[in-house]
TORFI-351050 format. One line per 2 residues: for each residue x, y, z of C-alpha. Coordinates in nm, 2 decimals, padded with zeros to 4 digits. Layout:
N
X:Y:Z | ...
***
This chain:
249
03.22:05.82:01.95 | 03.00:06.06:02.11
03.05:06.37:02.37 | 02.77:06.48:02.57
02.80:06.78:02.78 | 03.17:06.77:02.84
03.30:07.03:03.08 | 03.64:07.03:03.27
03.75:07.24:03.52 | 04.09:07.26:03.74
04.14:07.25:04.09 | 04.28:07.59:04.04
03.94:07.73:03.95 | 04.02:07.75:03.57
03.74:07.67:03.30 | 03.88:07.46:03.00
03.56:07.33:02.84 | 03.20:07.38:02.91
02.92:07.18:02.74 | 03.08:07.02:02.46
02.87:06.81:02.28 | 02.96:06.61:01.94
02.92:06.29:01.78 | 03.21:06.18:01.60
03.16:05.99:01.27 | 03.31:05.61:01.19
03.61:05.60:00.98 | 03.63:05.97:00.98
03.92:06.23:01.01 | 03.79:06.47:01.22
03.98:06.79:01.32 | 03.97:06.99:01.68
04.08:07.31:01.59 | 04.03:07.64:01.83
04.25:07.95:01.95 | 04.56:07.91:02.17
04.43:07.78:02.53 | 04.03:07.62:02.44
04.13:07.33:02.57 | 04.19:07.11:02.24
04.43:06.88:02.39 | 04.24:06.84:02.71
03.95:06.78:02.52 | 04.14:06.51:02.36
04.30:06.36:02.65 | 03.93:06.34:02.79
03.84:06.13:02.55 | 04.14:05.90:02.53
04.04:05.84:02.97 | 04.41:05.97:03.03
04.21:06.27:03.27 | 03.84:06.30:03.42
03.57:06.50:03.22 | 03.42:06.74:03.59
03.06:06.71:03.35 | 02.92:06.54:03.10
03.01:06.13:02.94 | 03.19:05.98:02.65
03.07:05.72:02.47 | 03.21:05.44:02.23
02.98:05.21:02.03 | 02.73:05.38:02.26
02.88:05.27:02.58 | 02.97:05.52:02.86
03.38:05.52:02.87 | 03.52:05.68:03.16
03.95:05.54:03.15 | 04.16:05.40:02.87
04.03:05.15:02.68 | 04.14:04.90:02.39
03.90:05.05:02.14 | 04.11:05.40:02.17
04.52:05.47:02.09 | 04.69:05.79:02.13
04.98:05.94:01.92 | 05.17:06.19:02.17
05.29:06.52:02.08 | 05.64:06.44:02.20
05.67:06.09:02.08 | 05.61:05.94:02.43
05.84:05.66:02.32 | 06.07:05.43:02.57
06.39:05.52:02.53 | 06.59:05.25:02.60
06.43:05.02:02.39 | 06.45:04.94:02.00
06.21:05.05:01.77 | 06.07:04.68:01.72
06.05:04.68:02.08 | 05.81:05.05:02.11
05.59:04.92:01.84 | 05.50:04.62:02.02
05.51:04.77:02.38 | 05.12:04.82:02.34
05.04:04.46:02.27 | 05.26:04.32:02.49
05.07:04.49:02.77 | 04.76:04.36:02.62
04.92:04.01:02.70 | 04.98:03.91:02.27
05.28:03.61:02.31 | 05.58:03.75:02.16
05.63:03.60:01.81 | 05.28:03.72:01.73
05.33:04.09:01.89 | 05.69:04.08:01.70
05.53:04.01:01.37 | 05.22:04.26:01.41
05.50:04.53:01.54 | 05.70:04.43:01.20
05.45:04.48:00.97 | 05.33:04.79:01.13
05.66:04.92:01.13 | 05.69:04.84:00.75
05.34:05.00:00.66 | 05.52:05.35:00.81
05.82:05.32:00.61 | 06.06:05.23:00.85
06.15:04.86:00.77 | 06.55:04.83:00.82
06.53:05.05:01.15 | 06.38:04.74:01.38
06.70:04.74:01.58 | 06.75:05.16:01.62
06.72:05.32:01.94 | 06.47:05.71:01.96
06.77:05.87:01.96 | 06.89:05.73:01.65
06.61:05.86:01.48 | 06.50:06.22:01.35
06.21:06.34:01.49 | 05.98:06.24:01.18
06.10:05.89:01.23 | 06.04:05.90:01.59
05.63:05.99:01.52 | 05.65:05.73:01.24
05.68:05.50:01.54 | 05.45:05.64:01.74
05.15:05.60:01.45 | 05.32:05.25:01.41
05.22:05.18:01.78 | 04.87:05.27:01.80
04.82:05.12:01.44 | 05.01:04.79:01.58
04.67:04.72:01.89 | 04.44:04.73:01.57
04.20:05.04:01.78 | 03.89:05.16:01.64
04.00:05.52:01.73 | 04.28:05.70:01.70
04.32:05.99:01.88 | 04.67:06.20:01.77
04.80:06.55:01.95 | 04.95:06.76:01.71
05.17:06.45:01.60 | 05.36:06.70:01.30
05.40:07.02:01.54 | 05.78:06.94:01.58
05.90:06.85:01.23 | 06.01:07.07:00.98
05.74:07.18:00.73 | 05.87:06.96:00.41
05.85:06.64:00.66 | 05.54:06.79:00.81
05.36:06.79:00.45 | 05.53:06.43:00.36
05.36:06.26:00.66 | 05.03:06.43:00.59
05.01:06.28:00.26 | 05.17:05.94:00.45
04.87:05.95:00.72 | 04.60:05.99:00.45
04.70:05.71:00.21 | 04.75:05.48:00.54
04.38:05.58:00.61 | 04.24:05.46:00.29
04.35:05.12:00.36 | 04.26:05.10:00.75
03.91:05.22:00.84 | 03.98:05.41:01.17
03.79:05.71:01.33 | 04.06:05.94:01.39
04.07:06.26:01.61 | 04.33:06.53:01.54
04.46:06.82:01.72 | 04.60:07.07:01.53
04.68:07.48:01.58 | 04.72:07.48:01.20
04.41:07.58:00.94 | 04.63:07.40:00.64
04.67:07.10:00.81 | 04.32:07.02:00.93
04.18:07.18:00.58 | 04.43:06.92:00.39
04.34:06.61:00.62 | 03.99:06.65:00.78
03.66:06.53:00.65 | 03.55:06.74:00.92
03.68:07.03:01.14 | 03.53:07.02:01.50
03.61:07.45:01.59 | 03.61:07.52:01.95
03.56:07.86:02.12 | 03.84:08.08:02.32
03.79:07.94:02.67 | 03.60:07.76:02.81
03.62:07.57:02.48 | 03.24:07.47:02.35
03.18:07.35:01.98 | 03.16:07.68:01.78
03.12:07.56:01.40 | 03.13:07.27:01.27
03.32:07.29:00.91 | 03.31:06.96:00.60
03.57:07.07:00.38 | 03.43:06.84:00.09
03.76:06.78:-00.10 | 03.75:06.47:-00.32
04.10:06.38:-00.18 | 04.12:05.99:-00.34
04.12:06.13:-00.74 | 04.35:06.47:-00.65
04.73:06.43:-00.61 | 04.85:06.63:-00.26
04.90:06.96:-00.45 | 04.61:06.98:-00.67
04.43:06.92:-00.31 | 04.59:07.22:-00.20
04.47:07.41:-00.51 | 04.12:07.28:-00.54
03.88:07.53:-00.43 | 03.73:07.33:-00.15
03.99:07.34:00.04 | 04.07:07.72:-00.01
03.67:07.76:00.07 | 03.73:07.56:00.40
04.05:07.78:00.49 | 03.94:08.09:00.42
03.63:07.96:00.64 | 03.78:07.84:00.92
03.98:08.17:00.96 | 03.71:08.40:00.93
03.58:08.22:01.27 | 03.87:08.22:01.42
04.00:08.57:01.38 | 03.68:08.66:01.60
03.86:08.52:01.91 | 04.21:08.70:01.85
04.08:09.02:01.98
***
């Protein structure tokens, strides 16, 4: 995955992003982090084809991308689940409208929906669920169309912290078994610190790649809280906020 020259602005005249370029390694983690309004989730959204770069290309596999495509999923902030259908159901919306006959999209959906921990809630309804559940289907979904990318907006924003920490440590031991480049959006330095192999900062706005930050923490021989002890990872916080506290005025 590769950004050249990405710049968005709005109708209204306002500048989100201007020249950002990055190349975004295979079967990575990587991190967008940036003050409050740098245009993180639009960045993001640019890449998953949901809204129009105004300069610059994406490219996949080194093919120009400029809509949706198969090779890229998205976990939504808000869940972005149907509600009126069953968690079995959400889990397989995204191959049913890639057209999988429905035994075979009922039995990836299953297994997916296993792998997240939430075998015995097939026939719940969202609302049913707490909100941890309700991302646990989300990641179930885009892990369910088997995409090369995932791309996930601040997917833990609106859990409390001790489900918050418990899905970090779910997301990372998921990712040792599946090989997907992953993009995150985060506002918090913890949480890309704990999950990243690297942090992509952005500048206030417009957003442009400011740093680039490898935390190097050797997370597959450290449990979750010697990772949060090892001195890597307090390195990479303690660098990530001293670039950061530049934009706070």
């Amino acid at each position: 995955m590769e950004l050249t020259g990405i710049g968005k602005t709005y109708a209204t005249g306002v500048e989100a992003l201007r020249d950002v370029t990055h190349a975004f390694p295979a079967g990575k983690l990587s991190t967008l982090l940036g003050p409050s309004g740098c245009g993180k989730t639009t960045l993001l959204k640019i890449i998953g084809g949901l809204i129009p770069a105004t300069a610059g290309e994406v490219r996949v596999k080194g093919k120009r991308v400029d809509g949706p495509g198969a090779e890229r999923a998205f976990v939504f902030q808000d869940f972005a689940l149907l509600p009126w259908a069953t968690v079995l159901r959400n889990v397989a919306f995204g191959l049913e409208l890639r057209g999988v006959p429905g035994e075979e999209r009922l039995e990836i959906a299953r297994k997916f929906i296993g792998e997240v921990g939430l075998a015995g809630f097939e026939a719940s309804y969202p609302h049913q669920l707490s909100g941890g559940m309700r991302q646990r289907v989300g990641l179930a979904r885009a892990l369910a169309v088997d995409a090369d990318i995932i791309l996930m907006d601040e997917p833990f924003s609106s859990v409390d912290e001790q489900t918050r920490r418990k899905f970090q440590e779910d997301l990372l031991d998921l990712l040792r078994h599946r090989r997907k480049t992953v993009i995150f959006v985060t506002h918090s330095i913890e949480e890309a610190a704990y999950l990243s192999d690297q942090i992509v900062l952005l500048s206030a706005r417009p957003g442009t790649v400011s740093q680039i930050i490898q935390p190097n923490v050797n997370r597959g021989s450290k449990s979750p809280d010697e990772i949060r002890r090892d001195k890597n990872y307090l390195d990479a916080v303690d660098d990530i906020w001293h670039v950061l506290k530049r934009y706070l005025g």
